[in-house]
N, C-alpha and C positions, 0 to 999 in steps of 0.2 A: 186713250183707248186705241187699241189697233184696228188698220182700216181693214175692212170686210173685202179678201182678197180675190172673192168669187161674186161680187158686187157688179162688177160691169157684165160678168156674163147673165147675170142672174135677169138684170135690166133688158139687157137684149135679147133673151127670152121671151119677156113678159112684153115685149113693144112687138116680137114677129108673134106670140100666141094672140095680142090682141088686135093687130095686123090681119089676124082671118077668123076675128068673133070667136075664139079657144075653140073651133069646130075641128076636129080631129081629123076629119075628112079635107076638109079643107086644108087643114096644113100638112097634111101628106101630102095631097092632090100637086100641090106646092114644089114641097121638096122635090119629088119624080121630077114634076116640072123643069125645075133648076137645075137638077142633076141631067136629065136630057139634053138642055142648053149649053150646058158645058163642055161638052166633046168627049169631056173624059171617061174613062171606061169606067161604069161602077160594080161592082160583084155585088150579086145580092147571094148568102147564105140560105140553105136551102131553111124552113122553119125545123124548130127542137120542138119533137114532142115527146113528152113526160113519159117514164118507163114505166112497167108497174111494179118496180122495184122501188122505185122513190118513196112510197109510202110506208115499205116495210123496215122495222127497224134492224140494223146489220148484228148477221149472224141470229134471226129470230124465224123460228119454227113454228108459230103461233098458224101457219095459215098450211093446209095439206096442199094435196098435188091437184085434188079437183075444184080449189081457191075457195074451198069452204075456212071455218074458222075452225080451232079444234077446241074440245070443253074446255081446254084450260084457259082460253084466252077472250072466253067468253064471260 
């Protein structure tokens, strides 16, 4: 059998997520932590948020201009 090539990172995951009880907060709280300590400059990306185009499907007329729905798509 071939060895699980994502295996050691898989394990060092699960030793730093049980390192702060898998609390989300806490292992962010963390990372910033570290990242601060480091000297190095980190970019944070401002957040993506979702168009309202995402939902509709491309090239679909199904929704008018006042984002009602139109009979046919009902």
């Amino acid at each position: 059998m071939i060895p699980d090539p994502t295996a050691e990172i898989k394990r060092i995951r699960h030793q730093l997520g049980a390192d702060d009880g898998f609390d989300l907060d806490r292992i962010f709280a963390r990372i910033r932590r570290v990242q601060a300590e480091s000297g190095r400059t980190c970019i944070r990306r401002p957040s993506r948020k979702p168009s309202n185009h995402a939902m509709r499907r491309s090239g679909s007329d199904d929704i008018s201009a006042s984002g009602e729905s139109t009979p046919a798509a009902r």
